[in-house]
C-alpha positions, 0 to 999 in steps of 0.5 A: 401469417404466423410462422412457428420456430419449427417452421422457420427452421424448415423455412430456413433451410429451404432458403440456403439450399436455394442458389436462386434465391440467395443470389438474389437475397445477396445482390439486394443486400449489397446494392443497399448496402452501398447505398447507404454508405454514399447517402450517409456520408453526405450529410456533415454530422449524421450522428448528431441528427441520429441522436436528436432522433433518438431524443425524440422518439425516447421523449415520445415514448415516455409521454406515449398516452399523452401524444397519442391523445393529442393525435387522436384529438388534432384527427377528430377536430380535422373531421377523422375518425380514430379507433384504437386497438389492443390486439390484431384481433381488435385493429382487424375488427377496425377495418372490417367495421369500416368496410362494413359500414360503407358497404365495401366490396373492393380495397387497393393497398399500399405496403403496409408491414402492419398489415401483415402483422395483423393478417389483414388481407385474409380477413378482408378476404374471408368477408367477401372483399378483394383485395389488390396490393398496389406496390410492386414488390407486394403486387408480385408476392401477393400473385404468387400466394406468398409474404414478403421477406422484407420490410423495405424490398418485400420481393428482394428475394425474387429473382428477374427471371421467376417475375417474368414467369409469373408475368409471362403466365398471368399478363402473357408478357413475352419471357424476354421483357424487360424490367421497365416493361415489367413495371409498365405492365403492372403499373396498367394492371393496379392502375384501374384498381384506384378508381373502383376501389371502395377503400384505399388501406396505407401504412403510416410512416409517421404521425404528428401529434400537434397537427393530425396528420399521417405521412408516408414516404415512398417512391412508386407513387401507389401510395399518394393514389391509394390515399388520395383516390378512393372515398374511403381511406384508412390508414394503420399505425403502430403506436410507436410512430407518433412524433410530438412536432411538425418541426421535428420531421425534418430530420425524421424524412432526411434519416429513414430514406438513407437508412431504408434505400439509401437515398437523400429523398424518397420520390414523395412524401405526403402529409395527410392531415384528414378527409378533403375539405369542402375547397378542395378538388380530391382526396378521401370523404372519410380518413380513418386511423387504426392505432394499434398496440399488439404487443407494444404496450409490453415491449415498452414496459421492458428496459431492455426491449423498449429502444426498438421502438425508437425504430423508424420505418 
C-alpha cells in the first residue's frame, strides 16, 4: 500500500478525531511502554550489549556483500534456494515464480512487514492465489480490508469492541465473547489454513551467514506452522538482517523481545537452516529466501541514514 503526504495528512487527521481509536492507540502504548521499562532493567549492563549489537550490525554492513554471499552459499549447500531482488517489483516476481512453479493455489502467512512494503498480498491475489494471514493482529485487519499501523501490534489501533463486531458478523460470535474466546475462535478458523496451504510465507527476523539459516521470533506460534507445515516455504528478508555469527545471536534474541514487547523471551523462536532433511519427520520439501534491496542499497550509501539499518525488528 502507497500512502502519498497528501493522503497521510487526511489519514491523520481522520485518526486524531477518532476518540476510538486514540484511546486504543494510547492504551497500547503505554502498556509496552511499562514493559520495557521492567524488561530492561533486569538485565545488569543493558547498554554494553546495546553497543555490542551496534558493533555488529555496523561490521555487518560494511562487509554486507560479503556476508550476504556467504548466507546464500551456507542456504544452497543445505539444498535452499536464493533469489535476490532489487526492487518490490523483482521480490514480488520471487514468490509468484515460485507459486507458479509448484502450482499454487493457497498461501497462509505469518506477520511479515516486508511483505507489505512490497505489496505482496495484492500480487498473489491478482494471480489467482488466496491468501490467509495467520497472526491474529494480521488476520483481523486483513478481514476488515485494512493495513496494519504497527510493526509490533499491527491492530494495536483496534478497539475490543470493533473485533467483536467483526467477530460478531463474520464467525457469529456472540457481542459479549471474551478475548480468550476471540483468540479460540480465530485460532479454529487459521488453523485448518496450515494444512491446505500450498505455501507457508514468513518474515525473517534475522539471518545467519556462517549457518544458513533464517530465525523468527515470536509468540502465538503461526509462524512455526507457517514454516514448518506446508511443502513450500519462503521466507523474506531485508538485506539488513543478516548477522555474520550464530554466536552473535544471543544477544540479538535477549535485546529485540525487550524492545519490541517487553519480554525477556518471545514464547519461540526458530532456527531454520534449509528444507527437512531425509531424517527428518516434518518441515518444508523446498525452503526458499527472497532477499530484498528496495531502497537499502541507497540508504546504506548516506552517512546520515545509514545506522537505521542497524535497526532490529
Amino acid at each position: 500500500m502507497k500512502l502519498e503526504i497528501n493522503e497521510f495528512g487526511t489519514a491523520s487527521k481522520r485518526f486524531l478525531l477518532n476518540q476510538e481509536l486514540r484511546g486504543a492507540t494510547m492504551r497500547g502504548t503505554e502498556n509496552w511502554n511499562g514493559k520495557r521499562a521492567t524488561a530492561y532493567g533486569e538485565l545488569e549492563d543493558v547498554e554494553a550489549m546495546k553497543q555490542y549489537a551496534a558493533t555488529v550490525k555496523d561490521h555487518t554492513l560494511a562487509h554486507l556483500d560479503h556476508y550476504l554471499a556467504l548466507l546464500a552459499d551456507n542456504i544452497e549447500q543445505c539444498g535452499g534456494h536464493v533469489h535476490f531482488a532489487q526492487d518490490a517489483h523483482e521480490a514480488r516476481e520471487a514468490v509468484l515464480g515460485v507459486a507458479r512453479a509448484c502450482g499454487a493455489q493457497r498461501v497462509v502467512k505469518s506477520k511479515s512487514m516486508l511483505s507489505e512494503e512490497i505489496e505482496l498480498n495484492e500480487a498473489l491475489e491478482h494471480a489467482g492465489v488466496r491468501v490467509v494471514e495467520s497472526d491474529l493482529g494480521e488476520y483481523i485487519l486483513q478481514m476488515e480490508g485494512e493495513h496494519p499501523s504497527h510493526m509490533v501490534g499491527p491492530a494495536m489501533h483496534k478497539p475490543k469492541e470493533e473485533v467483536l463486531r467483526l467477530f460478531h458478523r463474520l464467525h457469529a460470535m456472540p457481542l459479549d465473547a471474551t478475548v480468550d474466546q476471540l483468540a479460540a475462535k480465530a485460532r479454529e478458523v487459521i488453523r485448518d489454513e496450515y494444512l491446505t496451504a500450498d505455501i507457508g510465507i514468513s518474515g525473517t527476523n534475522f539471518a545467519v551467514a556462517e549457518t544458513g539459516s533464517v530465525v523468527t521470533v515470536e509468540n502465538e506460534g503461526n509462524a512455526r506452522l507457517t514454516t514448518s507445515v506446508p511443502r513450500v516455504h519462503i521466507a523474506l528478508m531485508g538485506m539488513e538482517k543478516v548477522i555474520p555469527r550464530i554466536e552473535d545471536l544471543g544477544v540479538f534474541l535477549k535485546l529485540l523481545p525487550r524492545a519490541a514487547t517487553g519480554q525477556r523471551s518471545t514464547s519461540f523462536v526458530s532456527v531454520i537452516t534449509g528444507p527437512k532433511r531425509a531424517e527428518e519427520p516434518e518441515g518444508p520439501e523446498e525452503f526458499h529466501l527472497v532477499i530484498v534491496d528496495n531502497g537499502r542499497t541507497g540508504v546504506l550509501a548516506d552517512p546520515e541514514l545509514r545506522s537505521t539499518l542497524r535497526c532490529i525488528r
